[in-house]
Each structure stands twice: as structure tokens, then as C-alpha cells.
N, C-alpha and C positions, 0 to 999 in steps of 0.2 A: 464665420468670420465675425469678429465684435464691432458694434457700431464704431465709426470714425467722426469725430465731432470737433467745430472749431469755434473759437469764440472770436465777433468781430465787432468794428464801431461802427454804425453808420451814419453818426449825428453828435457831434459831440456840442454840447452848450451852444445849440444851433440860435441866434438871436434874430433873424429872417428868414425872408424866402430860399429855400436852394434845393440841390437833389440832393445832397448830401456823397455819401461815399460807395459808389458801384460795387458789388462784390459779385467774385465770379462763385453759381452755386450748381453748376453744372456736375459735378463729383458728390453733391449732397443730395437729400431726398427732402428734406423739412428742415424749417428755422422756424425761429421762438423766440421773438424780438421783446424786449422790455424797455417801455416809456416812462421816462423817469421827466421830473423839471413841473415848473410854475408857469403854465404859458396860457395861450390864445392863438393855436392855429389850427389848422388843415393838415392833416398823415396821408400821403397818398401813398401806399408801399403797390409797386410796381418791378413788374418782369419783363425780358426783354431778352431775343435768340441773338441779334446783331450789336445791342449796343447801340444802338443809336433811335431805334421805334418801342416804343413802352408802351404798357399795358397795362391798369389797373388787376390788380388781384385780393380774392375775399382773404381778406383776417379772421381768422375764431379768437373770439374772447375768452379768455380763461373763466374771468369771474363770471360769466352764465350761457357760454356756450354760443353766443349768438354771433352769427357773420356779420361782417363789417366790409366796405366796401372802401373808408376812408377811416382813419384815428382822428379822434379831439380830445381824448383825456389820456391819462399815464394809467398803467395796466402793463399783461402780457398778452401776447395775441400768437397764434400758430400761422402758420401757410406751410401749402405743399410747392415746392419747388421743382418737383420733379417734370421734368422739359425744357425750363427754363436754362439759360447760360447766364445772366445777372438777375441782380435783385437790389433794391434800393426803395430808398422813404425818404420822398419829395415831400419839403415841408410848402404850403401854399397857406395866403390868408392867412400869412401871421401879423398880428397888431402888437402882442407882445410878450415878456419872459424869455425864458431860455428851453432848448428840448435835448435831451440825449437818450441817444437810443443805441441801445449794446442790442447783440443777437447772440444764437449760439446754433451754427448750422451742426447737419450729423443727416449721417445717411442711414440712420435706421427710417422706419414708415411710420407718424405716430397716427394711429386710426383713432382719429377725434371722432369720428361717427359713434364709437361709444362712448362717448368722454366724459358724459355729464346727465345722471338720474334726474334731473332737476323737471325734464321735460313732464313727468311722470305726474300728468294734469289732465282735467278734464278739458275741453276743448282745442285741444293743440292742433296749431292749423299742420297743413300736411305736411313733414319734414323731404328737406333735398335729401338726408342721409337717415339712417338707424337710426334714432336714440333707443338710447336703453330703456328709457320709459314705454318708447312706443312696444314694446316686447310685451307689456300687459296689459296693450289697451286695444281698445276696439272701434273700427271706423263707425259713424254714425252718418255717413251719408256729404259730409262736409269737412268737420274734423275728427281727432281722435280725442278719446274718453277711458277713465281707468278701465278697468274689470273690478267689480264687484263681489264678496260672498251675499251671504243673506243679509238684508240690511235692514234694521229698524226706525223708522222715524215717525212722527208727529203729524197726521195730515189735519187733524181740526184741535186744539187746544183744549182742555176745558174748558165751559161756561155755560152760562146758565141763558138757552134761548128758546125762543116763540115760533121762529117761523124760520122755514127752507136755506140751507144752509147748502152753498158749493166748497168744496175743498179748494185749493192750491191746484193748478195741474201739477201732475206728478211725473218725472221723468223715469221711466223702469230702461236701466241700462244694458244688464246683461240678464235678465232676471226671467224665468217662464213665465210665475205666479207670484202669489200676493196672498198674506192674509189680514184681513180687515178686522177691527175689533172696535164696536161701540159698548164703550162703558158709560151706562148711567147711575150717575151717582144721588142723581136727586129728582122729584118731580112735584110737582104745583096741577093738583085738579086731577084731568084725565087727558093728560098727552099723549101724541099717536106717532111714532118714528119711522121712519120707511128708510132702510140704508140699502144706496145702491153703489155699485164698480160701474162706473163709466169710461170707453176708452174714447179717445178724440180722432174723429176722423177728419182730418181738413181742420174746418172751422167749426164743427158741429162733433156732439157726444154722445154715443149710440150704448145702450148698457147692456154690459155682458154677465151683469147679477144683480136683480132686484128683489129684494127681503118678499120673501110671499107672506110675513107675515109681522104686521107693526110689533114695534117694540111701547111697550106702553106702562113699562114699572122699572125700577131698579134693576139694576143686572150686569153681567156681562155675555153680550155676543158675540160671536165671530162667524167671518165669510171669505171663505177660499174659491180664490179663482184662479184654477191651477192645472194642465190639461192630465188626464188619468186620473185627477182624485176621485177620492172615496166616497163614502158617505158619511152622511155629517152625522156627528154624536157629539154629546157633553154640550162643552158652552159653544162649541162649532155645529150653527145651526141650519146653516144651507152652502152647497157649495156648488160650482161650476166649472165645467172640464173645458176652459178656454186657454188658450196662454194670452201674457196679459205683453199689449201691445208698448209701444215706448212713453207716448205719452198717455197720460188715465187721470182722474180726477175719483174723489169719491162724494156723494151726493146724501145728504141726510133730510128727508122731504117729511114735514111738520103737517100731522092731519087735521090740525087746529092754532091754536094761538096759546094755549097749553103752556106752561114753562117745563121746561127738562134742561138738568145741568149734566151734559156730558162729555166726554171723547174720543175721539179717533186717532185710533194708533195702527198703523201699518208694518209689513215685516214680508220684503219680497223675498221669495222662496226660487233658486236655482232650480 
């Protein structure tokens, strides 16, 4: 059977307080009311089995998916109807303008639970429903976070320094491993480089790869900490068979006051 749909008023150039106009939505399943007008007030869209005792009900926003428990600007909003026998938008704490609000009931089901990619963020607090974002992400203990492939980023810049250098902590998302790479581009005298993988436990750094042996010329190194690998060869000069935990920092420890201009570039490994 094809949805059945009606369109209704329930506010027309409303210029105070009022409940506006009752509609029975008992034969529908959802409405899709649209705020239109220049005003200043309170939307309370409300349901009710008798008619007479009323019930605040959530809105979803169109423009970015978020419940609403009251309107104050013009937009469109969804609700599910489904239980109710009326429905209505009690305008409250109006100061001033005009408000009109059309609907358009129908008894199809519109499942806003997927409605909107937009959630598709790192840190999203826990959703009441699906998003479709939360389909690629992964709980972190509090909220949700993308999924990741291999990712390369920046943990020390270049520059030209003397003494014991911490990285950024680093957040590894979805990631096993990591590979570290200090490039020295330049050196003053006889500098001495010790690069280590630190992961953070608590409030303290415990190292799960310490260079066994200084870098102390120009070059490129690299260091995998990654659980199964191999042996190191080429510019991969030592590695460790750990997985690397969420947060890690990486350490570059100065055996002197020496100048070396270098950087660290990182590339977490699935």
C-alpha cells in the first residue's frame, strides 16, 4: 500500500502565546512540520492520547540532525507520531513577530536514525540512534571516533636543536603499529640522537623502542613498532614486535648540546 499523506496548519501568522491548532495524527506515523516567520519565541510541539494532558515531544532538525525538545528558529523538524491521537505547537514566551507552521503528516516510517553522515567525527558523544557515521567508527571508551587506514603525520617539525626534545602525544586510533622516521638533514660538531616510541601509561611513558644505537650524522632512519615484524634492513634500523597502544609520544634524547637539524615523521601501520 503507498504512503498516505496530509498537509496541515498548525500556526498561522501566530503573533502570541497560544496552542495553536490540535490535529488528530492517530492514522499517521510521522510529521515534518516547517517554521516559517520573523519572531521571538518558544515551540513546544506536543502529543497527547486524550486531548486534554500534553506531552512535550523530541524534534529532529533537518539542517544537522540534532533533537530538540523546544523550537526558536524557522527550519524543518521530523517527529514520530506513532501512539499519539493529537499533535500540536504551543507557541510560549513570545515577545515578538509573527510564526506559521504548515506540517505534512503521512504514514509512511521515516527512519531519521540514518538521516544524516554528518555525525561521521571524531569524538561523538554516544548516540540515542544509528548514525550513519557511527557505522565507521569506533568506541574509545567514552565517545566514538572515525576508523582510520594508514595515516601519515608530523610528530616533530624540522629544526635545528641542542637538547632532548618530547613529541606531541599521539593518539593511535585504530592503528597496530607505527613507523617512525628521523631524518637528519644537518649537524654542527658531534651530536648524539637517541629516538625512542613511548606509550603513555596513566600519567607516566614507559618505551616500547629505544634506538640501541645514536644517530650522530646525516641520514635517514626509521623504527617500526609493530607486533610480528621483521627484521630491520635498509634505512629501517631497528624494530619491535609490540602493538602500539592509543596514546604514544615519540622521544628524540640529545647526548650533548651538539646542534642537529631534523624530523619526525610518523605513518601508523593497520
Amino acid at each position: 500500500m503507498l504512503p498516505v499523506s496530509e498537509y496541515v496548519t498548525l500556526q498561522s501568522a501566530a503573533a502570541a502565546n497560544g496552542n495553536g491548532t490540535s490535529i488528530p495524527v492517530a492514522d499517521y506515523a510521522t510529521i515534518v512540520i516547517q517554521v516559517t516567520g520573523t519572531f521571538s519565541a518558544v515551540i513546544w510541539p506536543e502529543v497527547s492520547v486524550d486531548g486534554s494532558n500534553w506531552v512535550s515531544t523530541y524534534a529532529r532538525y533537518y539542517a544537522n540532525n540534532v533533537l530538540n525538545t523546544y523550537l526558536s528558529s524557522t527550519g524543518m523538524y521530523l517527529f514520530h507520531v506513532t501512539g499519539a491521537r493529537y499533535f500540536r505547537t504551543r507557541i510560549a514566551s513570545y515577545s515578538s513577530g509573527s510564526v506559521t507552521i504548515v506540517g505534512l503528516l503521512t504514514t509512511a516510517i521515516r527512519n531519521e536514525n540514518l538521516f544524516n553522515a554528518g555525525s561521521l567525527s571524531d569524538t561523538t558523544s554516544n548516540p540515542t540512534c544509528t548514525y550513519l557515521g557511527s557505522l565507521g567508527s569506533l568506541f574509545n571508551g567514552t565517545t566514538w571516533d572515525r576508523q582510520r587506514g594508514n595515516v601519515e603525520a608530523t610528530a616533530l617539525a624540522s629544526a635545528a636543536r641542542t637538547a632532548t626534545v618530547n613529541s606531541s602525544d599521539q593518539t593511535n586510533y585504530n592503528a597496530r603499529g607505527v613507523i617512525v622516521t628521523l631524518d637528519v638533514t644537518a649537524v654542527t660538531d658531534t651530536p648524539s640522537l637517541t629516538l625512542s616510541i613511548e606509550a603513555k601509561m596513566g600519567s607516566s611513558y614507559e618505551a616500547l623502542l629505544t634506538a640501541s644505537a645514536a644517530v650522530t650524522a646525516t641520514g635517514i632512519h626509521s623504527y617500526i613498532v609493530y607486533p610480528g615484524v621483521g627484521s630491520a634492513s635498509g634505512d629501517v634500523v631497528q624494530v619491535a614486535g609490540f602493538p602500539l597502544p592509543r596514546t604514544w609520544r615519540v622521544t628524540v634524547t640529545h647526548g650533548d648540546t651538539d646542534s642537529a637539524t631534523y624530523s619526525v615523521s610518523v605513518c601508523t601501520i593497520l
